[in-house]
N, C-alpha and C positions, 0 to 999 in steps of 0.2 A: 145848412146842415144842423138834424138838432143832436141834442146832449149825448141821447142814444147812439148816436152813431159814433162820434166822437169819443165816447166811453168804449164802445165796443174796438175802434183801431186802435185806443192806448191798450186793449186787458189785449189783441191779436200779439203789437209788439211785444208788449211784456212776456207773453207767452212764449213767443219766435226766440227772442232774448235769454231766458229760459234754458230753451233748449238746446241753444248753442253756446252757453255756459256748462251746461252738464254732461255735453257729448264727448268729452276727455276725461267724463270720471267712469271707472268702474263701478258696475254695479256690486249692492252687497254681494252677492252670490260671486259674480268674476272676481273680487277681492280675495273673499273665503278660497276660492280657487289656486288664485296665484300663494297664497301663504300655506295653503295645505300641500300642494305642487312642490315647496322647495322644503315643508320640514316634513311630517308625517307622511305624509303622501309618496314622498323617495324617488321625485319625479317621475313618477309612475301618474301621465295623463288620466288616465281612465279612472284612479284609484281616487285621486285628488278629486274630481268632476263627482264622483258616487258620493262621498264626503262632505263636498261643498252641498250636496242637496240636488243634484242633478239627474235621471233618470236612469236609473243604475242599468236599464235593459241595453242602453244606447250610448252610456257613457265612454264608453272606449272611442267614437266616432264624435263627440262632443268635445273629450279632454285633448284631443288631436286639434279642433276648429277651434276652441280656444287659443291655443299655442299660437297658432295664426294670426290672431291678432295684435296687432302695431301695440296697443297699450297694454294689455295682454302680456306677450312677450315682453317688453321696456320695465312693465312690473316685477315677474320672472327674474330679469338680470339686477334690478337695483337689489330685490331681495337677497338674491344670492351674495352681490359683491358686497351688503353689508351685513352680512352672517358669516363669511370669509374676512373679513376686519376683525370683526368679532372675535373673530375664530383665530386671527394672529395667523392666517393660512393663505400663502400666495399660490399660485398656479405653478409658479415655477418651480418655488420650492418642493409641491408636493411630485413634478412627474423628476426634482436632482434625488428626492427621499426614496422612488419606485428605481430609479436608474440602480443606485446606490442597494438596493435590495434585491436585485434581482444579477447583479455581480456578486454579493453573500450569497445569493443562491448557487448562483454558476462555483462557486470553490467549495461551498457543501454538497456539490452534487447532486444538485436537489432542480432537477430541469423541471417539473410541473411550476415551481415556485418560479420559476427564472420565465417561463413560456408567460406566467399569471402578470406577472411586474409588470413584463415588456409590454402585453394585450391592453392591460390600466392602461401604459403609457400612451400607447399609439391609440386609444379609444378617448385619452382628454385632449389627445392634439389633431384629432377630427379625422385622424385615417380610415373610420367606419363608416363617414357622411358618405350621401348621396354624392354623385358625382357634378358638377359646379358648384361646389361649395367652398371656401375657401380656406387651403389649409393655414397653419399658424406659423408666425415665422420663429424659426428657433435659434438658440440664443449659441452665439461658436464651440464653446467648450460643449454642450447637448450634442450638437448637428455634429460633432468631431466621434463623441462617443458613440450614436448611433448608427452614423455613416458606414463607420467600423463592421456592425453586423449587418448591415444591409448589403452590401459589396459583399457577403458569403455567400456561397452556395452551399444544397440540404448536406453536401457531405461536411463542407469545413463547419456547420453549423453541428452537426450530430458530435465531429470533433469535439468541440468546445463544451458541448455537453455532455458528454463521455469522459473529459478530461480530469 
């Protein structure tokens, strides 16, 4: 065997090697993505993807096939849960803050604000997912208070907000 060849399967490994060291990193652009995606962008797919430098004709269809992805998405949530640290803001806290505002609402008699609370609430705890998705498990005192308006019907609900 001469050198040549021998030089050519060390620079093949190295190459092999390579790229199954980099195939868990993001690209610049999918990086840009995931960070425009949870600040400016307002997770708004499409808007983040035009931003990041992506085909603005196609992006709506691009920022959706990002999401998709395993590292992609993984990046997505670290960003979020440590801008949420940051932010001194739990999940829980924010849908006891929307509970809590939308019973203010119900005694002001202000049912759009009371209908708006409720919608946030049931929209961070995934009642608007697609169907197999899994919803979130809620915590006694929640599941006690919302239990409550779910077991009405549109009249005893109209009630309540008429009251």
């Amino acid at each position: 065997m001469g050198l040549g060849t021998a030089c050519n399967r060390v620079v093949n490994r190295l190459i092999f090697h390579n790229m199954k060291m980099h195939k868990d990193r993001l690209t610049e652009r999918q990086r840009l993505f995931c960070e425009l995606y949870v600040g400016p962008g307002r997770h708004c797919a499409a808007l983040a993807a035009r931003l990041a430098g992506y085909a603005p004709g196609c992006s709506h269809v691009t920022g959706c096939q990002l999401l998709t992805k395993p590292k992609i998405a993984a990046t997505v949530r670290g960003l979020e849960e440590a801008l949420a640290q940051e932010m001194r803001v739990s999940r829980q806290g924010v849908i006891s803050e929307l509970v809590e505002a939308a019973e203010m609402a119900r005694e002001l008699r202000e049912p759009a604000s009371m209908i708006s609370a409720f919608r946030n609430v049931a929209q961070i705890c995934g009642y608007y997912r697609q169907e197999g998705e899994k919803r979130p498990i809620w915590m006694p005192e929640q599941a006690a208070k919302l239990s409550k308006y779910e077991s009405l019907n549109n009249d005893e609900l109209l009630k309540i907000i008429n009251a």
